[in-house]
C-alpha positions as CSV (number, residue, x, y, z in Angstrom):
1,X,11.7,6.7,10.4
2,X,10.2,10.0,11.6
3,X,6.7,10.7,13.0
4,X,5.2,10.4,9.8
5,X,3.3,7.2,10.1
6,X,1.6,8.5,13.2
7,X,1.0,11.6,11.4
8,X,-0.4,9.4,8.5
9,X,-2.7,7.8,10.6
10,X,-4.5,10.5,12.2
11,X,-4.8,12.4,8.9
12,X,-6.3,9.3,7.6
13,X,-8.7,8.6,10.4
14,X,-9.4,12.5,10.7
15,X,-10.5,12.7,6.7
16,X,-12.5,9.3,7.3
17,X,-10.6,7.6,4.9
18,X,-10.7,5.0,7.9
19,X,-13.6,3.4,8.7
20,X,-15.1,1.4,11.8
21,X,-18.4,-0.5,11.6
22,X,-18.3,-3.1,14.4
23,X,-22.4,-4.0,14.0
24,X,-22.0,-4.6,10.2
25,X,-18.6,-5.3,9.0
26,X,-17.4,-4.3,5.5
27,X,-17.0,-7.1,3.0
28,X,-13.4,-7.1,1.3
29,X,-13.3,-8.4,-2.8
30,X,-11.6,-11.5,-0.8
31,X,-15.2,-12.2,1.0
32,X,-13.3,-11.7,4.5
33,X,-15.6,-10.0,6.6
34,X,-14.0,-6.6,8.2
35,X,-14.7,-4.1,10.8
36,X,-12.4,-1.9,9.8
37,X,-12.2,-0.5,6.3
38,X,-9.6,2.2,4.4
39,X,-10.3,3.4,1.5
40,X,-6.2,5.1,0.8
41,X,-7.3,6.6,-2.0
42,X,-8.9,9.2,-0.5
43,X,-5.7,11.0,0.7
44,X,-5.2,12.5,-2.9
45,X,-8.2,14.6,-2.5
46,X,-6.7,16.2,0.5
47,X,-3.2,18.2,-0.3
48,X,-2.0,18.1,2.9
49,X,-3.0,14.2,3.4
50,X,-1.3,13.4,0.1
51,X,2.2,15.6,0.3
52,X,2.5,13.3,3.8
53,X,2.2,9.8,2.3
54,X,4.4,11.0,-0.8
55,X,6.6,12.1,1.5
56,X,6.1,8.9,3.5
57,X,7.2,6.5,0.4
58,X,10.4,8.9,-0.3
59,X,11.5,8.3,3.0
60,X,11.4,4.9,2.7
61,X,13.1,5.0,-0.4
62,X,15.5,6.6,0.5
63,X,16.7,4.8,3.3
64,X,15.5,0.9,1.8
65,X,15.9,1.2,-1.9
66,X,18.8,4.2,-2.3
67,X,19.7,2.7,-5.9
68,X,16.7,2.9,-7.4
69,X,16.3,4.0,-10.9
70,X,12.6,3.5,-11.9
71,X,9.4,4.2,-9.6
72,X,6.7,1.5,-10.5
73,X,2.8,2.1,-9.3
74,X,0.4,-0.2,-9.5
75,X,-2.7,0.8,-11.2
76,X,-5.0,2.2,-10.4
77,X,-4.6,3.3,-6.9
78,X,-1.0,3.6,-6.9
79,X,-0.9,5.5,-10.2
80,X,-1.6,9.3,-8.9
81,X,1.0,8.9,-5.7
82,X,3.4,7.1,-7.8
83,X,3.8,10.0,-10.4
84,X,4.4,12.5,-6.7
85,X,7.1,10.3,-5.4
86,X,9.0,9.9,-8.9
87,X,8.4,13.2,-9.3
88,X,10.2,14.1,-5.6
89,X,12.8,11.5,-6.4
90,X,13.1,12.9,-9.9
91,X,12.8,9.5,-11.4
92,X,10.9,8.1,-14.4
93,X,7.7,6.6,-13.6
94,X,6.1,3.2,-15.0
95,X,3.1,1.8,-14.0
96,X,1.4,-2.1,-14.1
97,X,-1.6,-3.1,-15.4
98,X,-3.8,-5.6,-13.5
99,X,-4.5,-7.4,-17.0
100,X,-2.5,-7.4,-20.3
101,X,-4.2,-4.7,-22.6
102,X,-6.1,-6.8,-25.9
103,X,-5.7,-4.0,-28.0
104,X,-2.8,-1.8,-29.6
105,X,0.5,-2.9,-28.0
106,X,-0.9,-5.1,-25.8
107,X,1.4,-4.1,-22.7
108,X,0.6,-5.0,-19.4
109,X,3.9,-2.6,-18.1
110,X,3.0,1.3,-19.0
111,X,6.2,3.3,-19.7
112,X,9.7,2.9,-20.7
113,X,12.2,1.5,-18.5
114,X,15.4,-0.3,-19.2
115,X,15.9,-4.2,-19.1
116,X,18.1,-4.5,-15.9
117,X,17.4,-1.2,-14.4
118,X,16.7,-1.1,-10.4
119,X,12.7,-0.5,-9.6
120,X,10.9,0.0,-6.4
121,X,6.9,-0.4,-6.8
122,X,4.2,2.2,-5.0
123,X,0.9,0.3,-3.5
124,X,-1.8,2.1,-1.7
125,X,-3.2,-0.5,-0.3
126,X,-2.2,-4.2,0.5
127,X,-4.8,-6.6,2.4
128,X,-4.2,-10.4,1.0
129,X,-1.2,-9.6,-1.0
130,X,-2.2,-11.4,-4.0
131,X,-2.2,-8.4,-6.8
132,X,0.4,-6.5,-5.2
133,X,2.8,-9.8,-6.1
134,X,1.2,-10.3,-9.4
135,X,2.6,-6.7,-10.7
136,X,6.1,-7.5,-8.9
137,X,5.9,-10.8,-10.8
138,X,5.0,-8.9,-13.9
139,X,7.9,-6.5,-13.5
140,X,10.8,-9.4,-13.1
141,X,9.2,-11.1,-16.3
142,X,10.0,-7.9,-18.1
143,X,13.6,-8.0,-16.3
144,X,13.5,-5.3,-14.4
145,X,15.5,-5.6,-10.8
146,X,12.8,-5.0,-8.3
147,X,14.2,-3.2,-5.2
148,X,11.1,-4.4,-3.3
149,X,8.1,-2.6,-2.4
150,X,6.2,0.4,-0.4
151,X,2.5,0.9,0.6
152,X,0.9,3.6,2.0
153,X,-1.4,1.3,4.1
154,X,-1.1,-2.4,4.5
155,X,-2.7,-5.2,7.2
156,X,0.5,-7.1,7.4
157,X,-1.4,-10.2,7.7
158,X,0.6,-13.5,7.6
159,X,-0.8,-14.6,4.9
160,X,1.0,-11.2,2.6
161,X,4.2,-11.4,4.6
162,X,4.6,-15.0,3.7
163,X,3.7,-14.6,-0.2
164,X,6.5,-11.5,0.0
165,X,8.7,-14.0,1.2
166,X,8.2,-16.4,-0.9
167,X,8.8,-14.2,-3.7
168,X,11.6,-12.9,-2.5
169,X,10.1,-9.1,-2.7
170,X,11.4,-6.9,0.1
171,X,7.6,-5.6,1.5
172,X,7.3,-1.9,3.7
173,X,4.6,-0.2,4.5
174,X,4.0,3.9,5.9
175,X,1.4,2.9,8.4
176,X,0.2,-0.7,8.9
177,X,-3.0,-1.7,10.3
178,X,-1.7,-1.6,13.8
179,X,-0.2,1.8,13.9
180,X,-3.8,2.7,12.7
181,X,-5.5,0.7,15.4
182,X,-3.1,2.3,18.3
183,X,-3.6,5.9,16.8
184,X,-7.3,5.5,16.7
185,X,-7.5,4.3,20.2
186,X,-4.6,7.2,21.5
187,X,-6.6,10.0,19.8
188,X,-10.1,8.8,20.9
189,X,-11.5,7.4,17.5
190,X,-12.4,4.0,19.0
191,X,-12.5,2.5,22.8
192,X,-10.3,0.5,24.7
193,X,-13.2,-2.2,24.5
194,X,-13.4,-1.9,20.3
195,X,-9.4,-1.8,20.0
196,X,-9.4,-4.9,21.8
197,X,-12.3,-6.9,19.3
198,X,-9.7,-5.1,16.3
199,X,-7.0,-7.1,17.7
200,X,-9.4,-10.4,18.1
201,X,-10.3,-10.0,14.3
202,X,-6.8,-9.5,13.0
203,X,-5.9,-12.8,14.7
204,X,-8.3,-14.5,12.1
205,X,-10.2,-12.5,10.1
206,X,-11.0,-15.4,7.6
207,X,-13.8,-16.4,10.1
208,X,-15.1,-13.1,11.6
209,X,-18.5,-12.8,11.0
């Protein structure tokens, strides 16, 4: 891997796409309670921010998934970077639903792809893990060979590593919550003093408060 996590990082803490807010913490969809928040998205309003993570998933590919056949973003974040790195790869593109549609075809897969053919999914963003393995299990009920998967930005808690495990989904991810934490603190976002109640939240962030 190159220096494009670290350059990841910065760019992301430098647009504010990373957020710190150690008096009030953010609340996640989960109900955890965060002091750190990163909103991913907001690389694709910045061109420079956005050719580096596209660039960041086609490395990955390249060297992870070589075979693969069919790029697969999860919607809706995923969507936009998705269609880049297929694009870059010159690949067909799919994307996954979070529910089955109730009208029409009623798909919950977006796209053509081939029973059988070899696809690696695009995340943004991956924090409990529980959606991201929802669209892999998805994909495999449509029998599609799923690779495994890339994220822009994930926490790597224990509790996502173990459900990629479990479902057998090979999991990467550009830069994970502590390349961001390490970059912060190298480049003078955050103090030794707030790195250091980071790394006391990350070891159970269920109960922060």
């Amino acid at each position: 891997m190159t220096e494009l996590p670290y350059l990841i990082a910065r760019e992301l803490l430098n647009i504010q796409a990373v957020k710190f807010n150690f008096e009030e913490p953010f609340t996640w969809t989960s109900c955890w309670k965060s002091p750190v928040y990163c909103d991913s998205r907001a690389s694709l309003s910045n061109h420079k921010l956005r050719s580096l993570v596209r660039d960041g998933y086609v490395e990955i590919i390249k060297e992870k998934f070589p075979n693969a056949e069919v790029i697969a973003g999860i919607a809706t974040g995923a969507i936009a970077q998705g269609v880049l790195v297929a694009d870059k790869l010159d690949l067909p593109f799919i994307y996954v639903r979070p529910e089955r549609k109730e009208h029409g075809l009623k798909k919950i897969i977006e796209g053509h792809f081939d029973k059988g053919q070899k696809v690696v999914i695009i995340e943004d963003h991956v924090s409990t893990g529980g959606s991201s393995i929802k669209a892999f299990n998805e994909l495999q009920k449509e029998r599609a060979d799923v690779l495994g998967m890339v994220a822009a930005f994930s926490y790597r808690f224990p509790v996502s590593e173990n459900i990629f495990k479990e479902h057998g989904c090979e999991f990467h991810a550009i830069s994970p919550f502590s390349m961001i934490k390490d970059v912060a603190f190298k480049e003078g976002f955050i103090t030794k003093e707030q790195a250091n109640r980071l790394e006391e939240w990350y070891k159970n962030p269920q109960d922060y408060r």
